[in-house]
C-alpha positions as CSV (number, residue, x, y, z in Angstrom):
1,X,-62.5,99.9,-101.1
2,X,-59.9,96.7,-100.6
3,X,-56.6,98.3,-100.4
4,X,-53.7,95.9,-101.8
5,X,-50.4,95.0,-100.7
6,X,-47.1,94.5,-102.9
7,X,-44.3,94.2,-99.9
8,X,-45.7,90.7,-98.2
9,X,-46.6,89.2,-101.0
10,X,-43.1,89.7,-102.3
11,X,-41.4,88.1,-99.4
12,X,-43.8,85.4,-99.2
13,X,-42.4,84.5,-102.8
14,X,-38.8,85.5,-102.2
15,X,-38.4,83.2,-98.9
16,X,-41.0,80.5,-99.8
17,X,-38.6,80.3,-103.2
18,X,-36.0,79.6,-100.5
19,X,-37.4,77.5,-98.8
20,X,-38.8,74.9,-101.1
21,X,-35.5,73.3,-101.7
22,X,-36.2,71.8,-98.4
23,X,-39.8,70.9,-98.6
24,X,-41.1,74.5,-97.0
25,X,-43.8,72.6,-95.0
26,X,-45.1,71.2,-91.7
27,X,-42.8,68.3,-91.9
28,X,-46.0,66.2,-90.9
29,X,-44.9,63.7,-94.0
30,X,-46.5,62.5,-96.7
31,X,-48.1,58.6,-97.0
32,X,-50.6,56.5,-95.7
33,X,-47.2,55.4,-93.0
34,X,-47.3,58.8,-91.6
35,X,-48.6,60.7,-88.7
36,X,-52.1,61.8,-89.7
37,X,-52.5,65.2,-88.4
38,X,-53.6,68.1,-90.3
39,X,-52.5,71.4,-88.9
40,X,-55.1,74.3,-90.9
41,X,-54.6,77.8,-90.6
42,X,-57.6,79.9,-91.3
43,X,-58.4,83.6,-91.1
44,X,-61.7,85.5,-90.2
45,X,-63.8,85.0,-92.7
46,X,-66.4,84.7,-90.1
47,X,-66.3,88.2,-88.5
48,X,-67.8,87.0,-85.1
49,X,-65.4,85.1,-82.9
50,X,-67.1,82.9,-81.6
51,X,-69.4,81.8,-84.5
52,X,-65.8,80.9,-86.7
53,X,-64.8,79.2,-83.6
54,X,-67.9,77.2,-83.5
55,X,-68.1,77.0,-87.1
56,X,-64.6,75.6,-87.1
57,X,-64.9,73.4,-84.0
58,X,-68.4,71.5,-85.4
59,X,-66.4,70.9,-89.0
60,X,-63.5,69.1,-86.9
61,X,-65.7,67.1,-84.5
62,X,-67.5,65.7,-88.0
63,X,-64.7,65.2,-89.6
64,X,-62.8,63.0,-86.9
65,X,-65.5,61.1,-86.1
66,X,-66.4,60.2,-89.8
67,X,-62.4,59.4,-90.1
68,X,-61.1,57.5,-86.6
69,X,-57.6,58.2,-86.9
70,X,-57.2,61.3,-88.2
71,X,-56.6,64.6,-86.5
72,X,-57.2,68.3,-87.5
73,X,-56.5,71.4,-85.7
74,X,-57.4,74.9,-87.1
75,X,-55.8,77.9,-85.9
76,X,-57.3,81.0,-86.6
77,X,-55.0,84.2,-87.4
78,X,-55.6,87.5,-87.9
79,X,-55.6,88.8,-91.7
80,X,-53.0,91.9,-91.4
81,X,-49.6,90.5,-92.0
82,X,-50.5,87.0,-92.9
83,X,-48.3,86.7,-95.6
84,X,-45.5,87.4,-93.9
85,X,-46.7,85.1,-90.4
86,X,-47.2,82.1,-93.2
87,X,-44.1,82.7,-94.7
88,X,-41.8,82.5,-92.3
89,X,-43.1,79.7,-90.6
90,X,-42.9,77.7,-94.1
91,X,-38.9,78.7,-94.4
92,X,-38.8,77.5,-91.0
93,X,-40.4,74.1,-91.2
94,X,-42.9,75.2,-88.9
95,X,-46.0,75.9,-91.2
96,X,-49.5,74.7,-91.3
97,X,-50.3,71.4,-93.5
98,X,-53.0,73.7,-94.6
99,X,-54.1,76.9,-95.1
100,X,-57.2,79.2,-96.7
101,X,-55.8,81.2,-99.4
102,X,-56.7,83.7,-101.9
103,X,-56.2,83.4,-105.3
104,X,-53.3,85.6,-106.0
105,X,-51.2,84.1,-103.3
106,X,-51.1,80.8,-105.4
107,X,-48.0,81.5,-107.9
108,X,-46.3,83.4,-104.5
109,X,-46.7,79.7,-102.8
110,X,-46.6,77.5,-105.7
111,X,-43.5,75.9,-105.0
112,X,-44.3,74.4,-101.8
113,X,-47.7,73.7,-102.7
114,X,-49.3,70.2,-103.2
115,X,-51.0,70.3,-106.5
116,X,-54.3,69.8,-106.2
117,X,-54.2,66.5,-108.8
118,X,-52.6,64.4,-106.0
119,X,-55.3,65.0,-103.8
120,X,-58.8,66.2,-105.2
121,X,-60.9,63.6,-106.3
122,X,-62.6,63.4,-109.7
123,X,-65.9,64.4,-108.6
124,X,-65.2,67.2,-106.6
125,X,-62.9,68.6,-109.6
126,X,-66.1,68.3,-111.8
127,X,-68.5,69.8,-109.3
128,X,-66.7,72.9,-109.3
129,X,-67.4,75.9,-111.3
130,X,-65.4,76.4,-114.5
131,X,-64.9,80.3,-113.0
132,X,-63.5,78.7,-109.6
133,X,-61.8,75.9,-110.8
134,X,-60.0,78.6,-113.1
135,X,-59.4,80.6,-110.2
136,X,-57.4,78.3,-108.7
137,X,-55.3,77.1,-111.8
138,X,-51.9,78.5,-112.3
139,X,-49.8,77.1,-115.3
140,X,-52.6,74.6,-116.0
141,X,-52.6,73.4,-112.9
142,X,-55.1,73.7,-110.3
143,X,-53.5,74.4,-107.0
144,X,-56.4,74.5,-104.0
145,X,-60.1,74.2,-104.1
146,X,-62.8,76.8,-103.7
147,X,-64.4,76.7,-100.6
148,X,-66.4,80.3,-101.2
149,X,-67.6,82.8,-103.9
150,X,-68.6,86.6,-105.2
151,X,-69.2,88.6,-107.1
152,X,-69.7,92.6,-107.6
153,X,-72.0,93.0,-110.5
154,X,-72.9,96.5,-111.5
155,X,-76.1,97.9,-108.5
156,X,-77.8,100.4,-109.9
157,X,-79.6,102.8,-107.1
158,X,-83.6,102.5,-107.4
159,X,-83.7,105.7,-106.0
160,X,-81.7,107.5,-108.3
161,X,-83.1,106.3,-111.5
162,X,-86.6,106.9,-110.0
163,X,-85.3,110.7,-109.4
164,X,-84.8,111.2,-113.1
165,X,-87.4,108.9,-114.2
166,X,-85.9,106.3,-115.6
167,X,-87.1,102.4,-115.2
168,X,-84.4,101.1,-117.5
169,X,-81.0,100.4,-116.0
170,X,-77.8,100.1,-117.8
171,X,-75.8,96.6,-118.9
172,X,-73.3,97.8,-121.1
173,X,-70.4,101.2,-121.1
174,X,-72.7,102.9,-123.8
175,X,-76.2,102.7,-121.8
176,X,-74.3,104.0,-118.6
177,X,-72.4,106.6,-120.4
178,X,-76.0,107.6,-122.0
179,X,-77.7,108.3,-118.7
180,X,-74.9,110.4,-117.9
181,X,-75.6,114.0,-118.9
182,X,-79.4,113.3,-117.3
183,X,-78.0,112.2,-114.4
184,X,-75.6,115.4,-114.2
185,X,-78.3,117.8,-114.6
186,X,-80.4,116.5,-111.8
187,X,-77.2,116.6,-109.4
188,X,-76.1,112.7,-109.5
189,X,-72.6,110.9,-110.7
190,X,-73.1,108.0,-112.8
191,X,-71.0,106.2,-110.9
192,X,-67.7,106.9,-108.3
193,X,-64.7,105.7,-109.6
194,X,-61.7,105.4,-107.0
195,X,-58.1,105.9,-108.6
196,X,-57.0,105.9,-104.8
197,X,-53.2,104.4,-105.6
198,X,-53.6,101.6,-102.8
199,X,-56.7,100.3,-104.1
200,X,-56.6,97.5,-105.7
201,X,-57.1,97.6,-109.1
202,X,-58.7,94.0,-109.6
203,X,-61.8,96.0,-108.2
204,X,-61.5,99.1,-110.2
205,X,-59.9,99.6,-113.4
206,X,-59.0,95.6,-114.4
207,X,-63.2,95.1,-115.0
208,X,-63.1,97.7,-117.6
209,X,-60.1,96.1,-118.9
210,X,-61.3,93.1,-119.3
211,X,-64.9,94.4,-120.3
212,X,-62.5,95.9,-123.6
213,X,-61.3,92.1,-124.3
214,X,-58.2,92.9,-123.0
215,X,-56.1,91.4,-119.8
216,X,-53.1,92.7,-117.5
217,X,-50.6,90.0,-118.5
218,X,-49.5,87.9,-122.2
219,X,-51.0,84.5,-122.1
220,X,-48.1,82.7,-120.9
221,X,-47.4,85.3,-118.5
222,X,-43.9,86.8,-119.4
223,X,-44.6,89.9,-120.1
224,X,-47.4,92.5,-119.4
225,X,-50.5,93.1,-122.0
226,X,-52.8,96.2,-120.5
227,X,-50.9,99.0,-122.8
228,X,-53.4,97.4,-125.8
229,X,-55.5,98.7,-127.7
230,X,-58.4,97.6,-125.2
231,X,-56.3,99.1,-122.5
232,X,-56.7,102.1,-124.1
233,X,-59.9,102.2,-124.7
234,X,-60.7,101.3,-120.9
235,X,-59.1,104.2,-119.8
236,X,-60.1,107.1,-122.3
237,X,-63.7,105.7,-121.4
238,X,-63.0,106.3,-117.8
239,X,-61.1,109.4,-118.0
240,X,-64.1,111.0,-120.0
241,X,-66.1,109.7,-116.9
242,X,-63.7,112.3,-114.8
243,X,-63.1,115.1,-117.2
244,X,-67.3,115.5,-117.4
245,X,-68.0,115.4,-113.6
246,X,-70.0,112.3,-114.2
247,X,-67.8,110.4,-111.2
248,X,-66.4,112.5,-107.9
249,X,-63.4,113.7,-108.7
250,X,-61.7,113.7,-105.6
251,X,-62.1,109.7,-105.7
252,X,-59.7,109.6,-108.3
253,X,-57.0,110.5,-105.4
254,X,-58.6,109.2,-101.8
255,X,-61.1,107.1,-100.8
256,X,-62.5,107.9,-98.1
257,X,-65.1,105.7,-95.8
258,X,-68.2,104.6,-97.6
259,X,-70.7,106.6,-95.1
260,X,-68.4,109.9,-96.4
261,X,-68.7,109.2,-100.1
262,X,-71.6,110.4,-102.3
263,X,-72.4,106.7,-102.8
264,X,-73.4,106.7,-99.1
265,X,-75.8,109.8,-100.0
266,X,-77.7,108.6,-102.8
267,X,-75.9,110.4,-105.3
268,X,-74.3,107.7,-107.5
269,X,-76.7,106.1,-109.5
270,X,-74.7,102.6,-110.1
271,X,-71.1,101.1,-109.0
272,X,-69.5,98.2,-110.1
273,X,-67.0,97.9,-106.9
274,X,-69.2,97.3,-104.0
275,X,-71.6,94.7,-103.0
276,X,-75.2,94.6,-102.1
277,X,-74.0,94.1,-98.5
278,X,-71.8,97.4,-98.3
279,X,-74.5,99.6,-100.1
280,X,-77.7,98.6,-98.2
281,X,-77.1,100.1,-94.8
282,X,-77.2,103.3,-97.4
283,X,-79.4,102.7,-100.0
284,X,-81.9,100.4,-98.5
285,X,-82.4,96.7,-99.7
286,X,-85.5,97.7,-101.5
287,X,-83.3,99.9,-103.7
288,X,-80.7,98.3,-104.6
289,X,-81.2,96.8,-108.6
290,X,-78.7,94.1,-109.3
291,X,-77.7,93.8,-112.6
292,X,-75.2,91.6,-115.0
293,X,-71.7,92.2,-114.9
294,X,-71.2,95.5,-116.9
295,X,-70.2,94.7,-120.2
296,X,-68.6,96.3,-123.6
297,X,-66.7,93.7,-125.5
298,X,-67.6,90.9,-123.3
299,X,-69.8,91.2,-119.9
300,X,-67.3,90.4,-117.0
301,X,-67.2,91.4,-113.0
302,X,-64.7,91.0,-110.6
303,X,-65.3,88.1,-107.9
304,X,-63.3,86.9,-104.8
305,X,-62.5,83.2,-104.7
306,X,-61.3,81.6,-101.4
307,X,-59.6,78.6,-101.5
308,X,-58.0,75.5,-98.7
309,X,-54.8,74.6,-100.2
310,X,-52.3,72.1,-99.3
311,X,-48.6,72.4,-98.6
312,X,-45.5,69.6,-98.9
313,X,-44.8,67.7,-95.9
314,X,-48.2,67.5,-95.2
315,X,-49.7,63.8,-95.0
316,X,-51.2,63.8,-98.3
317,X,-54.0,61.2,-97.7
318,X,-55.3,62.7,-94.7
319,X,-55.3,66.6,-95.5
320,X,-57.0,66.0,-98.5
321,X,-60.0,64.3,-97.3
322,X,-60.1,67.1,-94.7
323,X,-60.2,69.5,-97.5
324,X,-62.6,67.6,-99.5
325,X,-65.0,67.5,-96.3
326,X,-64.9,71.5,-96.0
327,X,-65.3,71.8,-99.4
328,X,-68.5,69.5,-99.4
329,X,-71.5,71.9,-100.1
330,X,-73.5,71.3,-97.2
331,X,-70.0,71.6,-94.8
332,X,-68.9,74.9,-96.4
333,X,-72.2,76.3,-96.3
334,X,-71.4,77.6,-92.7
335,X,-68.6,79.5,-93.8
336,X,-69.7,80.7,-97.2
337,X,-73.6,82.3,-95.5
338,X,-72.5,84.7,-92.8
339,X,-70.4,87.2,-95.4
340,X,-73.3,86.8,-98.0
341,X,-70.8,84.4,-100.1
342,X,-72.0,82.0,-102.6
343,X,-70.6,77.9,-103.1
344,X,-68.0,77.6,-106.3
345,X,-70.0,74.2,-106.7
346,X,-72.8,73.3,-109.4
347,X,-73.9,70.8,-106.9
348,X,-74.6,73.2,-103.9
349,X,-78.3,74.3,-102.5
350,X,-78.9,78.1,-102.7
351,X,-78.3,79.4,-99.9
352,X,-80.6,82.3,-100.4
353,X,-83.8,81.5,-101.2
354,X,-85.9,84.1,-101.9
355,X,-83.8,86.7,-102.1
356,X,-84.0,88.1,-105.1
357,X,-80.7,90.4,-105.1
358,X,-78.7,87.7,-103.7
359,X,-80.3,85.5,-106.2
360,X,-79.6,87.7,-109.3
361,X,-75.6,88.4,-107.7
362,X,-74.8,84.0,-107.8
363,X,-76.2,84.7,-111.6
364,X,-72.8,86.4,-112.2
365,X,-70.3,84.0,-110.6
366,X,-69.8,82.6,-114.3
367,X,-68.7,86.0,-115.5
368,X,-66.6,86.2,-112.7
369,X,-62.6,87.1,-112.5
370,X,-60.3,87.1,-109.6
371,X,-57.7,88.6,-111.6
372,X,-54.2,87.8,-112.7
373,X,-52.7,84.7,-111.3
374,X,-48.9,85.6,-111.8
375,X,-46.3,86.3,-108.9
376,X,-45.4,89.9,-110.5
377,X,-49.2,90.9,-109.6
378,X,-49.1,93.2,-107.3
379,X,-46.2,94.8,-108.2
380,X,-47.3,95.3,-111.4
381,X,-50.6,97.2,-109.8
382,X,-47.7,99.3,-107.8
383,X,-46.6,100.6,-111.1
384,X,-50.0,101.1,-113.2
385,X,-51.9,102.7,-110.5
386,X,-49.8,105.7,-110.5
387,X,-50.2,105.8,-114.4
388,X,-54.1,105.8,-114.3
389,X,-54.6,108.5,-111.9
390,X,-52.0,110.5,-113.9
391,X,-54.1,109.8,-117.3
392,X,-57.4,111.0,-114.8
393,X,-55.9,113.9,-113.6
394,X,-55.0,115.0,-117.0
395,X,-51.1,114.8,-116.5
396,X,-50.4,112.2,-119.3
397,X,-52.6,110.7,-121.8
398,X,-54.2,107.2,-121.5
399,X,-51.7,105.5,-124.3
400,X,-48.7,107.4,-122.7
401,X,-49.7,106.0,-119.2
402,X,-50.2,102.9,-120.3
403,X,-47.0,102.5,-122.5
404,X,-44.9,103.8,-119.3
405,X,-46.5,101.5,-116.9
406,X,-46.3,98.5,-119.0
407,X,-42.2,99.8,-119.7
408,X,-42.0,99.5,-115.8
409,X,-44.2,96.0,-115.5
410,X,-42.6,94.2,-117.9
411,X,-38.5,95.3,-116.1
412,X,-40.9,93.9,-113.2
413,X,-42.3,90.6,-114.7
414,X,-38.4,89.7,-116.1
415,X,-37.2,89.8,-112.5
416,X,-40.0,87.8,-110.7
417,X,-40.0,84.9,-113.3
């Protein structure tokens, strides 16, 4: 389970906010007049060191040759503390020209940002997915492009369901919640739910929020919007998951490794918060049943989007027609293929051929969300997390939790705006 992060993120917005009076960037300039270097930073998304290295070092050689004049150099950093690396090299004038970011570092950054407008060309911006395009839009405006999709639609355990006889698998809260009792009786969990506090809650409980037609923040962001009606009805659905045994309890307070969990001993019958990647060493491809994004109100899943996105002071010009090469379907199909990612372009080849799970997984990247795109994000999650392992636990009621969270989110919201 992704663990989250409030405390960088927060001083990535608090000195970048600083630091935008003076232009927060490189100081490379922008201009067809100046210097055309373009100084990336990049993190392993590549696990193997030398593959991103090679990966990284082809995509330059390309792009220089294919644009005399113009120089790139990547520099790979580590992912732990990034926020804070990136951040104070910006309030120094020391940072990159461009760097790969995730989607809920955008409104943290915004300010010394290069709106994606100046740079992206027409085609690319129609090329994209309306999912990843939106990814990537705060305020109505996009700021980076997609270089790499998921998704995590709900996998269903072959295994399991063959257990207690069942061929059909569950789409929608009512189906799953159906096979429940069955799946009780014959010693499985429907699924494992983890209420762990530092998990993020973009993989856990904001699906089933969104699933209810509901959403963390108000449309134009001021305030937050979970403590609805849908909100509610999110979490009595999951807490009646807990108070029946039909997820591990324990989850609802650790999360321990995956190889230690009952989804690591065929006892879970479906998840909505793990990949086919993370379940097979487990399960074994041939049981793993991808299906749609779980659905109630609407069908929706939770998807990562990572993104190249530009910073003032760089050389406008040249950065983004480095970008616009990486983001080209046949360049970023070296990054996107070794993680079992997917291209946020219509215009892409699959990359998987023949494989039928990965296949049916890229089917979902249109029901995909990355999750709120507001600056108060995180620390929002700092104060509802707490609130929905209380309703879990049976320490407060789902409306109560939800009320007192959004009491603490919205004090939270006012300050970051």
């Amino acid at each position: 389970m992704r663990r989250r992060s409030t405390t960088a993120l927060a001083l990535a917005a608090a000195l970048c906010a600083t630091a935008a009076v003076a232009g927060c960037g490189s100081g490379s300039g922008s201009g067809s007049s100046a210097k055309k270097t373009v100084s990336t930073w990049v993190y392993p998304v590549i696990n193997d060191p030398k593959a991103n290295d090679a990966y990284w070092n082809g995509l330059v050689k390309g792009f220089e040759a294919a644009n005399p004049g113009i120089t790139v150099k990547v520099s790979t950093y580590p992912w732990a503390n990034r926020d804070t690396a990136l951040t104070t090299a910006l309030s120094a004038g020391k940072g990159p020209d461009v760097a790969y970011l995730i989607p809920d570092q955008l409104p943290a950054y915004q300010r010394n940002l290069v709106p994606a407008d100046q740079w992206m060309t027409p085609a690319d911006k129609a090329a994209f997915r309306p999912s990843a395009l939106k990814a990537v839009t705060v305020g109505g405006t996009a700021l980076a492009a997609p270089v790499l999709m998921s998704s995590y639609p709900l996998l269903c355990d072959k295994k399991v369901f063959d257990a207690i006889g069942e061929t059909t698998y569950p789409t929608t809260w009512d189906q799953l919640a159906a096979l429940a009792p069955t799946l009780k009786a014959k010693g499985f969990y429907a699924t494992s739910y983890s209420g762990d506090t530092t998990a993020t809650l973009n993989m856990t409980f904001y699906p089933l929020l969104w699933q209810a037609g509901g959403d963390v923040f108000s449309a134009d962001g001021t305030k937050s919007a979970f403590a609805s009606d849908a909100g509610v009805k999110a979490l009595t659905w999951l807490k009646t998951f807990v108070d029946n045994g039909w997820t591990p309890k324990d989850l609802v307070t650790t999360t321990p490794q995956i190889e230690q969990t009952d989804l690591a001993k065929n006892k879970v019958a479906c998840t909505w918060q793990n990949t086919a990647a993370e379940v097979e060493p487990f399960w074994g491809k041939e049981n793993i049943v991808v299906g749609p994004a779980l659905g109630d109100t609407a069908a929706v899943a939770y998807g990562t989007v990572g993104t190249l996105a530009m910073f003032k002071g760089a050389n406008t010009d040249a950065a983004g027609k480095w970008i616009s090469y990486v983001a080209q379907p046949a360049n970023s199909a070296g990054l996107e293929k070794p993680g079992g990612y997917f291209s946020p372009r219509t215009d892409a080849a699959p990359l998987y051929p023949g494989d039928a799970q990965q296949e049916a997984t890229e089917k979902v990247l249109g029901s995909t969300d990355v999750g709120p795109l507001n600056k108060a994000a995180r620390d929002v999650m700092g104060v509802l997390a707490p609130q929905i392992q209380a309703a879990l636990l049976g320490k407060t009621s789902p409306k109560k939790a939800l009320d007192d969270a959004a009491q603490a989110a919205d004090q939270l919201i006012a300050r970051k705006r």
